[in-house]
C-alpha positions in Angstrom: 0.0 0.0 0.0 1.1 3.3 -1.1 1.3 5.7 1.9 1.5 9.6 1.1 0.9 13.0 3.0 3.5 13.2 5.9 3.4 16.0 7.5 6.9 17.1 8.2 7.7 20.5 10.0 9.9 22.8 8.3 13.6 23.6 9.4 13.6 27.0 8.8 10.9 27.9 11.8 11.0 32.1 10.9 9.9 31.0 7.4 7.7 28.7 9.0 5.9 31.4 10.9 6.0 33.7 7.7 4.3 31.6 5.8 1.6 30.6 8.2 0.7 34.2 8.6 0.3 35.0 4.9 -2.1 32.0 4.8 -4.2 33.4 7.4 -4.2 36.9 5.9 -5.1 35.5 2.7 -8.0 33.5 4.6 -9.1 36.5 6.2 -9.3 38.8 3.0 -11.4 36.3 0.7 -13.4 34.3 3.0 -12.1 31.1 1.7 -12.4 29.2 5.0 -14.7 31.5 6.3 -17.2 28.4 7.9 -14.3 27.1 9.7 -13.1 28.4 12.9 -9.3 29.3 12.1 -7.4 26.0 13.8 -4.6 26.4 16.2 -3.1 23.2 14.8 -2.6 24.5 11.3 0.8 23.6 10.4 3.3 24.4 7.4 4.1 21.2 5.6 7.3 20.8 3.0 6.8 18.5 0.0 9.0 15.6 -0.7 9.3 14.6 -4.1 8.6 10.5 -4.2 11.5 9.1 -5.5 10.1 7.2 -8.3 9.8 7.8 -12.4 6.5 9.3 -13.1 3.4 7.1 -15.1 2.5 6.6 -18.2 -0.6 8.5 -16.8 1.6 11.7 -15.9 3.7 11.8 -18.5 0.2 11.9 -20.9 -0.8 14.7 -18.8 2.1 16.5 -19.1 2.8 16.2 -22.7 -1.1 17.4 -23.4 -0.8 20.5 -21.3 2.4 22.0 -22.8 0.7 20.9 -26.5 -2.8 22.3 -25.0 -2.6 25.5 -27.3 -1.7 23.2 -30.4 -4.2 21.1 -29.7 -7.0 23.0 -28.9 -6.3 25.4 -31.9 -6.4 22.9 -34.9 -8.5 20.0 -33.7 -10.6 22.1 -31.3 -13.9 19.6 -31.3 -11.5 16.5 -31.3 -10.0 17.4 -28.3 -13.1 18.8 -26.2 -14.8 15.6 -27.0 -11.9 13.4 -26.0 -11.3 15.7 -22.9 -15.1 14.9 -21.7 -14.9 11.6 -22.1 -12.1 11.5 -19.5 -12.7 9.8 -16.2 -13.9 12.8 -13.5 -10.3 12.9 -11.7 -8.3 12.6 -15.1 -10.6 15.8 -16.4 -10.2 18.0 -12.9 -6.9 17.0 -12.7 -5.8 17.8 -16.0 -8.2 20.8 -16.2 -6.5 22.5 -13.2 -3.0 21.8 -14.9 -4.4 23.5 -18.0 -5.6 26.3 -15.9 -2.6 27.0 -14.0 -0.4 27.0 -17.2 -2.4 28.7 -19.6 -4.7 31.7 -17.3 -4.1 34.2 -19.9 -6.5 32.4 -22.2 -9.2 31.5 -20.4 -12.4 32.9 -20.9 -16.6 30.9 -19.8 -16.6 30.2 -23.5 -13.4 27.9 -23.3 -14.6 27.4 -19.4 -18.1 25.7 -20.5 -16.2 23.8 -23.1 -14.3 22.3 -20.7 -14.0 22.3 -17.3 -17.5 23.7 -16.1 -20.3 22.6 -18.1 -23.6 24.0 -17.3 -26.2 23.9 -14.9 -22.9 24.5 -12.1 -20.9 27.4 -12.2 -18.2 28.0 -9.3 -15.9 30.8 -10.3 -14.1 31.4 -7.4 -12.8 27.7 -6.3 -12.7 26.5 -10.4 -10.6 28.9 -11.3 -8.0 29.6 -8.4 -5.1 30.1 -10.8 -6.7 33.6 -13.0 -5.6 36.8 -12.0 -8.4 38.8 -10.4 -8.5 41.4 -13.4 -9.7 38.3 -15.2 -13.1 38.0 -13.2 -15.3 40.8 -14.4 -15.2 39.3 -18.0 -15.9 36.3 -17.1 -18.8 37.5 -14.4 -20.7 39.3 -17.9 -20.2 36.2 -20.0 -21.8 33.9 -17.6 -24.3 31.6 -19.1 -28.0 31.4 -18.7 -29.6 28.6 -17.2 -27.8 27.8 -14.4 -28.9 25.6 -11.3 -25.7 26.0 -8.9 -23.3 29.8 -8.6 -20.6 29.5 -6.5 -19.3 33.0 -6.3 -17.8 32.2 -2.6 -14.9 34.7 -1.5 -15.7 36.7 -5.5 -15.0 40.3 -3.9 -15.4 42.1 -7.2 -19.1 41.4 -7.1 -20.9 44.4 -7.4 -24.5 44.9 -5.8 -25.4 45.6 -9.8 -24.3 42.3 -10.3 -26.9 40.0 -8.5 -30.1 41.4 -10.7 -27.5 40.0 -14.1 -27.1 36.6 -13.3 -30.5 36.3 -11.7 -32.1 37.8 -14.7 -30.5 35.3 -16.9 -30.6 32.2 -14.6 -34.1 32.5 -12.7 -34.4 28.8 -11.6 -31.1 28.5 -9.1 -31.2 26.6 -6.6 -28.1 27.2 -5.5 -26.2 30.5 -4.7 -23.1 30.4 -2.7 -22.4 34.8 -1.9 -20.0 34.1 1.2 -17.6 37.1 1.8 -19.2 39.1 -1.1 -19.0 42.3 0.7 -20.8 44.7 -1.8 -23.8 43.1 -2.4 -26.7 45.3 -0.6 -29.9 46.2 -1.6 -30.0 45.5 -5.7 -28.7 41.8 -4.9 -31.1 40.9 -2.1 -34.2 42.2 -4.3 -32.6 40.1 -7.0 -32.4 36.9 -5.3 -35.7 37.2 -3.5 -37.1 36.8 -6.6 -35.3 33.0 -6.8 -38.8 31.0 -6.4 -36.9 27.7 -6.4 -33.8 28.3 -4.4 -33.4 25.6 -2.1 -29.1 26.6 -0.9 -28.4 30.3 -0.3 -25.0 31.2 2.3 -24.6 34.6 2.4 -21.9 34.5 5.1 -19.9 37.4 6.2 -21.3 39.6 4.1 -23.1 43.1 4.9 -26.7 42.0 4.4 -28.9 43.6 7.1 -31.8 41.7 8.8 -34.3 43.6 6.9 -32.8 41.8 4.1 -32.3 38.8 5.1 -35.9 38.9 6.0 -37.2 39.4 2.2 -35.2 36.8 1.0 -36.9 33.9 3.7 -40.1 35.3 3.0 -40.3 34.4 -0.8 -38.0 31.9 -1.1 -40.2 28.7 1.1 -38.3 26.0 -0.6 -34.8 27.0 1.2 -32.9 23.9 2.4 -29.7 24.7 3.9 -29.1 28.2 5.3 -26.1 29.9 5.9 -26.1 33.3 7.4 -22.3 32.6 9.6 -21.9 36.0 11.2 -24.3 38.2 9.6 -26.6 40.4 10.5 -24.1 41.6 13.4 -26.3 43.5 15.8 -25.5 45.2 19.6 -26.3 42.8 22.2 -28.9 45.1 23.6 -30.7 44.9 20.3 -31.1 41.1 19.7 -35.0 41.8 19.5 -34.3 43.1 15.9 -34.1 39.1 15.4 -37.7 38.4 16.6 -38.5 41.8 14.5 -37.3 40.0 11.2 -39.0 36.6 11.9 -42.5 38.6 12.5 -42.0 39.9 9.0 -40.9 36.9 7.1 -44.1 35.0 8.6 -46.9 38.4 8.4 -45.1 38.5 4.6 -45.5 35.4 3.2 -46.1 35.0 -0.3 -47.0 31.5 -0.6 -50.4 30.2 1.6 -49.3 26.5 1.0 -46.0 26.5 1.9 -44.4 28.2 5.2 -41.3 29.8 5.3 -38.6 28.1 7.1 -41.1 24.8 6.8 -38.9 23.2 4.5 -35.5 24.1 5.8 -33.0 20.5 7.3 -29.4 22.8 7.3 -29.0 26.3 9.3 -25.8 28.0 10.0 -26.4 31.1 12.5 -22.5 30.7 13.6 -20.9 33.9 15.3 -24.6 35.7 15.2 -25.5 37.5 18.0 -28.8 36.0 18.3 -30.3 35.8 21.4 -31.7 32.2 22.7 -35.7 32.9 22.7 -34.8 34.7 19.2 -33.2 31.1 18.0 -35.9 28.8 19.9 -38.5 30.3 17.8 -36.4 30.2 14.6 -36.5 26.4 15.0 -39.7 26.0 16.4 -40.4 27.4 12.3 -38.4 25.0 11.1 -39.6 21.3 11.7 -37.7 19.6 9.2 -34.4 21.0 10.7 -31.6 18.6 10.7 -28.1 20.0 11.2 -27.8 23.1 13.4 -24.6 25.2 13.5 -24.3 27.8 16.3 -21.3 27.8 17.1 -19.3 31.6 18.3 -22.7 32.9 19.2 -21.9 34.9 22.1 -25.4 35.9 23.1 -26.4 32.7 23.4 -26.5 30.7 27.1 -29.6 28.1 27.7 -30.2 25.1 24.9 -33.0 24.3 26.7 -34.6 27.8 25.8 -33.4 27.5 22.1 -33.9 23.8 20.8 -37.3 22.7 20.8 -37.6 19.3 22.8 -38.8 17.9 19.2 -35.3 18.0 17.4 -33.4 15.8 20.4 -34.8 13.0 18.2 -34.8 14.6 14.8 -31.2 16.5 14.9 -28.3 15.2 13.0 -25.2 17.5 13.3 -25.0 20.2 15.8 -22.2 22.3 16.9 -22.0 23.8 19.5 -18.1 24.7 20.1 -16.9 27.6 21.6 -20.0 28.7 23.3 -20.4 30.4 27.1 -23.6 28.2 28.4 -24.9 28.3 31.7 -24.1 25.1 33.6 -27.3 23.8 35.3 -29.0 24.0 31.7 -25.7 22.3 29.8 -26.2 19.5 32.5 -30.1 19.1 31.0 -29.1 19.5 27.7 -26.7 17.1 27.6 -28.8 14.3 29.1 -31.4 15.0 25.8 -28.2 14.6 23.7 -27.3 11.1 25.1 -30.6 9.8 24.9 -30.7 10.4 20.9 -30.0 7.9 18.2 -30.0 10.2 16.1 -27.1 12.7 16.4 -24.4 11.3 14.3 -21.9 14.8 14.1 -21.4 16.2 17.4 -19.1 19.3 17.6 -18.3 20.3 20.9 -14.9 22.1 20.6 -13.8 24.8 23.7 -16.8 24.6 25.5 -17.0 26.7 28.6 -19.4 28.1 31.1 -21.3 31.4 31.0 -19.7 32.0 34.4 -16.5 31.3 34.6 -14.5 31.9 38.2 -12.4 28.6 38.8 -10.8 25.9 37.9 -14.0 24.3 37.3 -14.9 27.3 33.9 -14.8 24.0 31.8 -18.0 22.6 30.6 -16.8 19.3 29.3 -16.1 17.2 32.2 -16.5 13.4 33.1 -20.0 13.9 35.0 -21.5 16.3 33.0 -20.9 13.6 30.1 -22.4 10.8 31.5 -25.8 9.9 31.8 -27.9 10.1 34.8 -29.7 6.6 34.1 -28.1 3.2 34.0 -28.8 2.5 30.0 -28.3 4.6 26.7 -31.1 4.8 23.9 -28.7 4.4 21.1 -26.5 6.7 21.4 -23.5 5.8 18.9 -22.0 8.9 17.3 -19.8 9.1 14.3 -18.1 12.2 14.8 -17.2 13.4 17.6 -15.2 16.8 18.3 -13.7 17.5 21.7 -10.5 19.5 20.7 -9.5 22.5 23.4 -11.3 20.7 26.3 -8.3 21.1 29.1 -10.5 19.8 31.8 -11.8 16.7 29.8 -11.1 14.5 32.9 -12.8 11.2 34.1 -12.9 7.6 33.1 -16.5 7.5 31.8 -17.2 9.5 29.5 -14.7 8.7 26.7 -16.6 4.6 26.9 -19.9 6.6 26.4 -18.4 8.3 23.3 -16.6 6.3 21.4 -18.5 3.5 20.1 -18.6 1.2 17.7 -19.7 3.1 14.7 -17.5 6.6 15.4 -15.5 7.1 12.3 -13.7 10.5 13.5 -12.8 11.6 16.8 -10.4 14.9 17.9 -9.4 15.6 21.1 -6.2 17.7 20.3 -5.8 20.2 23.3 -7.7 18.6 25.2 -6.5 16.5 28.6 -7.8 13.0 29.1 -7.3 10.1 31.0 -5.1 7.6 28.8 -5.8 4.5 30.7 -9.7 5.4 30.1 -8.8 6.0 26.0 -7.7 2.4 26.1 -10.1 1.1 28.2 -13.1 2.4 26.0 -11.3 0.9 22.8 -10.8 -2.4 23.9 -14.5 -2.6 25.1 -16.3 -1.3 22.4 -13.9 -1.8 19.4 -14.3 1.2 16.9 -13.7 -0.5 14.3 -15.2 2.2 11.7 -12.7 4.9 13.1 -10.1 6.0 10.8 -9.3 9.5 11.6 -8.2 9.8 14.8 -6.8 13.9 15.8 -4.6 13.9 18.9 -2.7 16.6 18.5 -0.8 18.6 22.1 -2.1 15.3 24.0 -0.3 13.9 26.1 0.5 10.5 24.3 1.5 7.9 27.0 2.0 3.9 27.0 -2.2 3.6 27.6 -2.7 5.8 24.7 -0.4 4.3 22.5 -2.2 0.5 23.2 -5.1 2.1 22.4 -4.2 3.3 19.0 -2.6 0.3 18.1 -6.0 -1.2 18.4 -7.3 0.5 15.7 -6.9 -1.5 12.7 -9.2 0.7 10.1 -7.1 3.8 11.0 -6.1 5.9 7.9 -5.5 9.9 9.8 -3.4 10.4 12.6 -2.7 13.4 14.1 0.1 13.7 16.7 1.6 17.7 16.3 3.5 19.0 19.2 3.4 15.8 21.3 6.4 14.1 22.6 5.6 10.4 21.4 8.6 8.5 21.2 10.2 6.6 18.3 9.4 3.5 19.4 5.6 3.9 20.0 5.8 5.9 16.7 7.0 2.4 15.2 4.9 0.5 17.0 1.8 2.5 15.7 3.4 2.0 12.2 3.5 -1.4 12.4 0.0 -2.3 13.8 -2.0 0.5 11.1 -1.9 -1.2 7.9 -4.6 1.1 6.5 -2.8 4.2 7.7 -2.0 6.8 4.9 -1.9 10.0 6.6 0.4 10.8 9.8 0.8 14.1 11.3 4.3 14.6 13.7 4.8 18.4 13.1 6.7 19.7 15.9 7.1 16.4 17.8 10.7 16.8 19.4 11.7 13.8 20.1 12.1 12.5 17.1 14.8 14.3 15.6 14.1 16.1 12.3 16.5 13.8 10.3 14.7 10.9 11.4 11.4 12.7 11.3 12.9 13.3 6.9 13.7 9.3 6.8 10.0 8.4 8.0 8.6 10.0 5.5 10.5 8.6 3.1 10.2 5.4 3.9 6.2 6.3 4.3 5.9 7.8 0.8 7.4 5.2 -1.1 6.5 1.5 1.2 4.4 -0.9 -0.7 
């Protein structure tokens, strides 16, 4: 088996640092990662070059994209036809090589042709090697009929724009706008206008409630929801939520179909919403499945904002880096461990609304246990736990990972290693193949454990101080393994930290 991606940490640590910063600059300008909380265990990775003469595959792909121009010049219809009839990962891979090379000549017309074939259109992520001067062209020669535009992190979108493509592609159903900050007033009137939208994220961008408001109140059909830190309002003026949601229901245009009714996906991340504002969001939205509310500093009770209906209905919620108040986590909690239905549980630097002692962390063995002697299918498969220092206790962790968890992070967080190996010996995960450790404290009981795991594929082990040998020892008992993270672990010296991946890149 061919093992790949080793992470290796850089030995040029100011270069290191540099690089790091411009990622998260660039991040911060365009959006780009804008629905993910920026991760403390990012890390700057150096490429190896396997030491191996390329394919008969590359070598094709190389010769056709320096010939490309050739090609596509005399025996233009030959070569689109041949180039669609690729397999998809030949096509994008060779597309983006083509791309990279050749930006100068792009234009939607060779675009449609092809890389990006109507109904879907995603400028921004499809085309990440044009120079931005190349956009506005392309943004007046998109085509009509589209289903899906992904314009996320497109910051030459003007608010003149969103009437153009609406006006020429009136059945979307999918509109990505995050970190479009211009669009205002002519977009919003635009899009409300998009009877059969069914995905809209306008994320981090300067649309006010009022807005936002218009938009829910013709579009009914909406799906998935993301709204991830907009409508930014003073905490003394949260009511202007409950304002908006008595005008989307008084302003209905459809009598058959409620707004919200339809909705399975929200994302109210980083809104200053308050918790009676958010209960009677969902209590409008019965078909609600995954809930994302994480950042939201204004909000404190769960048991005031989820409706005791979605315990049993909820799939995904994520709660992570919220202030709750303890007594109503405690209740909250219990709900969550009697549901079979929550399968994503994201519970990352939890802490309490109060926090004056050692005790500020939320996530702590009894809080994460049940009250009663049996669980009612409770079985996870992702779990997130990362920057939970006070994540103490033998019980919990045999509560949470199960049989059927597939991912599990508890980087940051401190646990009781003896317990890790207990709860994997007794309930053999045998579905979990990524397992995120990073800054734990990676002793002999945590090292059985992982061992264990015989459908493990991701490890994560950055800035721990796991030894050679165990780092063998995992190896050895992983055959599935294909991804190892040992960034920053010092006591494996760099050189041998160089042969590892060596001997992990190129081992059969």
């Amino acid at each position: 088996m061919k093992r790949k991606n080793f992470n290796i940490e850089p030995s040029n640590r100011s270069k290191s640092n540099k690089s790091t910063k411009i990622d998260d600059d660039i991040r911060m300008r365009l959006w780009i990662n804008a629905s993910q909380e920026p991760s403390s265990n990012l890390s700057a990775t150096r490429y190896v070059p396997p030491l191996r003469a390329p394919t008969l595959k590359e070598l094709s792909i190389s010769i056709v994209v320096d010939k490309f121009k050739q090609l596509y010049e005399s025996s233009r219809d030959t070569f689109v036809e041949s180039f669609r009839r690729l397999p998809d990962f030949d096509r994008e891979t060779l597309g983006d090589a083509i791309m990279t090379k050749y930006a100068d000549l792009m234009s939607i017309t060779l675009i449609r042709e092809l890389f990006i074939l109507p109904p879907s259109i995603k400028l921004d992520h499809s085309l990440p090697s044009l120079s931005r001067q190349h956009y506005p062209k392309l943004l007046r020669e998109l085509p009509g009929g589209l289903t899906t535009l992904d314009l996320i992190g497109f910051s030459e979108l003007s608010d003149k724009s969103g009437p153009q493509f609406v006006r020429k592609s009136p059945h979307l159903r999918t509109l990505k706008l995050r970190g479009c900050l211009s669009i205002g007033e002519s977009s919003i009137d635009a899009i409300k206008m998009l009877s059969e939208l069914e995905h809209l994220d306008v994320s981090f961008t300067a649309i006010p409630l009022a807005g936002l408001s218009k938009v829910l109140s013709n579009c009914v059909k909406l799906k998935r929801l993301d709204i991830n830190a907009t409508g930014k309002v003073g905490s003394k003026n949260t009511a202007q939520w409950d304002q908006m949601l008595d005008s989307v229901i008084s302003s209905s245009v459809n009598a058959n179909l409620q707004p919200l009714s339809q909705l399975e996906h929200l994302n109210v991340a980083e809104c200053n919403i308050s918790d009676a504002a958010l209960g009677r969001w969902l209590t409008l939205a019965p078909s609600l499945k995954v809930l994302n509310c994480s950042n939201c500093e204004s909000l404190s009770n769960p048991m005031l904002f989820l409706p005791p209906n979605l315990y049993n209905q909820l799939v995904k919620i994520d709660i992570s880096f919220m202030s709750l108040d303890l007594f109503s986590f405690n209740a909250f909690y219990q709900e969550i461990l009697k549901s079979s239905s929550i399968k994503v549980l994201w519970m990352s630097g939890m802490m309490r609304k109060a926090s004056a002692s050692d005790n500020e962390f939320l996530l702590v063995d009894g809080r994460l246990t049940p009250t009663e002697n049996t669980l009612e299918g409770f079985a996870p498969e992702e779990l997130e736990w990362s920057n939970n220092p006070r994540l103490k206790g033998s019980q919990c962790l045999s509560y949470h990972i199960t049989s059927k968890l597939k991912y599990l992070n508890l980087s940051g967080s401190t646990f009781d290693g003896a317990a890790f190996n207990d709860a994997i010996m007794a309930n053999d995960p045998r579905c979990l193949e990524n397992l995120q450790l990073n800054e734990c404290n990676i002793d002999a009981n945590v090292v059985a454990g992982i061992t264990k795991l015989k459908g493990l594929k991701t490890l994560g082990l950055m800035k721990t101080k796991i030894d050679e040998e165990s780092l063998n020892e995992i190896i050895k008992c992983s055959p599935l393994l294909s991804s190892l993270n040992i960034t920053q672990c010092r006591a494996i010296p760099v050189v041998n930290r160089r042969r590892y991946f060596e001997y992990y890149d190129e081992r059969e």
